[in-house]
N, C-alpha and C positions, 0 to 999 in steps of 0.2 A: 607508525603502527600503534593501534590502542587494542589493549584487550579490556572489551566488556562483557559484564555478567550482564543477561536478560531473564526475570523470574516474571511469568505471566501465571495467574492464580484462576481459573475460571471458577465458581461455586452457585450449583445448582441446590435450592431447600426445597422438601414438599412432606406439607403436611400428614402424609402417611408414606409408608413403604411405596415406592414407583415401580414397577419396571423399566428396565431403560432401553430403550431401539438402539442398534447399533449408531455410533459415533464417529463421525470423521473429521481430523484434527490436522491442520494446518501451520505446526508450528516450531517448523526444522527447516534451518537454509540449505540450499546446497553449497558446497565449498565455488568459489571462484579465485580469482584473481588480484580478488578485493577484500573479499569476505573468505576467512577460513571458521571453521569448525571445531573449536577444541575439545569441547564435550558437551554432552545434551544428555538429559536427562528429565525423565517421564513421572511421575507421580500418581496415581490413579486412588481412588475412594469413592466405592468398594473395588476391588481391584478387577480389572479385567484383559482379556485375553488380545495383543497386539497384533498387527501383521500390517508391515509398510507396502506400496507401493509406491510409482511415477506415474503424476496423471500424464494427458495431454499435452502438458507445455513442459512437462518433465520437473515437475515439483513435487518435494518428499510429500508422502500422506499418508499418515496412520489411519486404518479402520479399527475401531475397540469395540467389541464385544464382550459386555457386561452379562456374568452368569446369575449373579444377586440380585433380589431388591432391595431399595435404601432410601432413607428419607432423606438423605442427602448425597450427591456427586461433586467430587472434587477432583479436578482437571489439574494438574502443576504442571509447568515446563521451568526447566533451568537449561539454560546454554551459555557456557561460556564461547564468547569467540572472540578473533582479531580482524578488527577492519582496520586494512590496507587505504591511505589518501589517497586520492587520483594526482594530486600535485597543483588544485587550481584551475580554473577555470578556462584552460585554454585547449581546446580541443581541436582537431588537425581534419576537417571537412576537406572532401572531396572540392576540388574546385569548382565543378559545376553545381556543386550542391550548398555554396556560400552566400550564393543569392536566390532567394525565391520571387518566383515561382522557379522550381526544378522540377525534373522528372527523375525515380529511381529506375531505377536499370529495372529490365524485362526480369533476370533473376528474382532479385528485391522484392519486384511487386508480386510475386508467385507467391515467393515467401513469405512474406507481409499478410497477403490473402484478406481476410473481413479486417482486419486490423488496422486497414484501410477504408472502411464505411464505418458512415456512422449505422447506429444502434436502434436508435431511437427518433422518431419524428420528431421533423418539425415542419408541421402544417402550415404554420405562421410565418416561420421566417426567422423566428427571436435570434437563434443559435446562430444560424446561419451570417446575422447582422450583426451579433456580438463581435464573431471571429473577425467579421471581415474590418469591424470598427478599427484593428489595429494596424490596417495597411492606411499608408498615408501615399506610398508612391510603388509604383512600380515598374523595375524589378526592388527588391528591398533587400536591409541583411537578413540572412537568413533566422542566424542567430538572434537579434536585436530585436525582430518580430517576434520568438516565443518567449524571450526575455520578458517583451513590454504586456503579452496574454497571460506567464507568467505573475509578473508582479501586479497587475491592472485587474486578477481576480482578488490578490490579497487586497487591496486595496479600498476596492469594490465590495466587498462584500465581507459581512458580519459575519466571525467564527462561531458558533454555535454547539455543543455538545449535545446530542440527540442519542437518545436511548432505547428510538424505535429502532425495528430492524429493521432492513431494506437500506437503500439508495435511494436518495431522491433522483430525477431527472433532470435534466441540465437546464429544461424550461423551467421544470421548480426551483430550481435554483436562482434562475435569471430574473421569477416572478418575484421571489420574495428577497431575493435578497440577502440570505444568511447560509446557511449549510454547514456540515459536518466536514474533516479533514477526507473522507469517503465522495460525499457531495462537491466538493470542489476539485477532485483529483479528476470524476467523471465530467465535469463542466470541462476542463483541461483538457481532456481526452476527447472529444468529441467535438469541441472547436478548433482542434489540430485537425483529427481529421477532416471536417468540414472543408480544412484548408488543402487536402490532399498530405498530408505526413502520415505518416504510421503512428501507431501511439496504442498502450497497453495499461493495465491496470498492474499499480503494486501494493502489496499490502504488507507490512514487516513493523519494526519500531521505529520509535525517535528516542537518540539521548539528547538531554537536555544539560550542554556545557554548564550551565547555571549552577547545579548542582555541585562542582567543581570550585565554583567561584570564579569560573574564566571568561563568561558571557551572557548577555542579557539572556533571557530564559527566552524559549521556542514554545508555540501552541502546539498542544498534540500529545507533548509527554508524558505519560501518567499509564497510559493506553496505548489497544494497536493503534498503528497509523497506516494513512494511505497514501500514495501519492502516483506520478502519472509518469511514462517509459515513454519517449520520442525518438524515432531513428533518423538519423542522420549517416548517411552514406561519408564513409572515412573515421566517423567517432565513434559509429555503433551504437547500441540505446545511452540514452542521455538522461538521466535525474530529472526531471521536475515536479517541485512542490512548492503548489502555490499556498498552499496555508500558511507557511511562513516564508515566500520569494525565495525558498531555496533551490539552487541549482549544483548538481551533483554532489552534495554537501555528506560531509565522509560522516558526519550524525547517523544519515539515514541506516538503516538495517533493513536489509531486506530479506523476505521470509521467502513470497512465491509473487510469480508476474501471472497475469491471465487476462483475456481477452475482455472480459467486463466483471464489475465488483460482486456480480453474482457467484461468481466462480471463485470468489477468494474469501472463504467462511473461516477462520481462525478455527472455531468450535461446533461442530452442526451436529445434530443429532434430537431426536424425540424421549416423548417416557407414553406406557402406559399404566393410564391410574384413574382416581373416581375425578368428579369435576369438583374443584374447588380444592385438590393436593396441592396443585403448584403455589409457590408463597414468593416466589422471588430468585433474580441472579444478581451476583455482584462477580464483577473482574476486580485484578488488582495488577498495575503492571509495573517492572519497578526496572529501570536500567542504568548499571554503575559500572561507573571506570575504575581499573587498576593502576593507582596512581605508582611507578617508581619512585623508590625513596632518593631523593636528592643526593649528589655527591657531597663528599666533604668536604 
């Protein structure tokens, strides 16, 4: 078990007083199995009025209604929490479901529902030829297949830090070449499905061992990160992040899963003001371990 602090600082500036549209904030886990909850804590400037609910896929979400205007909005979250290891990489798949191609049970696929289609066209083909580039025989491992789509995006393709909003698309991705820890969680996700898996969208932290001193440092840390949910019948969703070839990697932090990265906004919300108020945002994200002190 590790207990880490997560401080995510959001900061909206604007050159006059704003009003601000209501706010919806994505940035409380739910307790699991793996992930418990120790404390969370809200920060607001100028202060505004909470009220939580559970969307759709059942992840926490503050709506904030701000009564003030203000030249500047400042978003804080602090959560302390403890992530539970899974124990390693070895996971206990259904036996029909260790070699693909499989089929999930009539259940499953109910379940599963769009999360099983892709999203997004592909008129050409690209996606479709990407995913399939990883079968060399078949039947094949199951496992060994999302492994090699896994690592074969890191690989493949130039990390890139983007500051636009949106997702690119997995064509975009495939054209150019580069992509955000967002952008290739979707490339992931959508050449699974292609393949018939299920697979979902995460959006939460990364710690970065590094910082510890205990391991080469990870892409992604500093900020939220994204990465991609695959079901496997017997293991249940499975980690993968190919920004940096991790698989269930007890780093990860997850905040909320959702069916496409449009649905997984960390901070969403408008202002109204003259044109030419808005000056700029900066995040700042910061994720630390609590080291026990040594025996003696």
């Amino acid at each position: 078990m590790q207990t880490l602090t997560v401080r995510h600082v959001t900061q909206y500036n604007y050159a006059n007083p704003v009003t601000f549209q209501p706010h919806r904030l994505m940035l409380r886990p739910r307790d699991s199995h793996d992930l418990r909850l120790v404390d969370a804590e809200l920060i607001l400037s100028p202060p505004g009025h909470v009220r939580w609910l559970h969307d759709v896929f059942g992840n926490s979400v503050a709506i904030v209604d701000f009564a003030e205007p203000a030249s500047e909005l400042r978003i804080e979250s602090v959560l302390t929490l403890e992530r539970y290891g899974t124990g390693g990489l070895s996971f206990e798949l259904d036996e029909a479901a260790k070699t693909y191609p499989f089929v999930y049970s009539t259940e499953d696929r109910t379940d599963l529902g769009r999360m099983l289609e892709c999203h997004y066209a592909d008129p050409q083909g690209e996606l479709a030829a990407f995913a399939q580039s990883f079968i060399a025989t078949r039947p094949t491992d199951t496992m060994a297949l999302l492994t090699d789509i896994n690592n074969g995006i890191k690989a493949r393709f130039a990390y890139q830090v983007r500051n636009e909003q949106g997702t690119q698309t997995p064509q975009e991705t495939l054209r150019l070449g580069s992509g955000s820890c967002r952008d290739f969680a979707l490339l992931l996700i959508e050449a699974a499905r292609s393949l018939g898996f299920g697979a979902r969208f995460v959006t939460g932290y990364l710690y970065d061992p590094a910082l510890d001193g205990d391991d080469a440092g990870v892409v992604g840390a500093g900020a939220t990160h994204a990465w991609a949910d695959i079901y496997l019948p017997g293991a249940g969703w499975v980690e993968f992040d190919p920004t940096n070839g991790i698989i269930a990697g007890d780093n990860l932090i997850r905040i909320a899963v959702t069916r496409d990265p449009a649905q997984a906004v960390p901070v969403g919300g408008g202002f109204t003001g003259m044109l030419g108020d808005y000056l700029g945002m900066t995040v700042d994200v910061s994720v630390r371990s609590h080291r026990l002190p040594m025996a003696a």
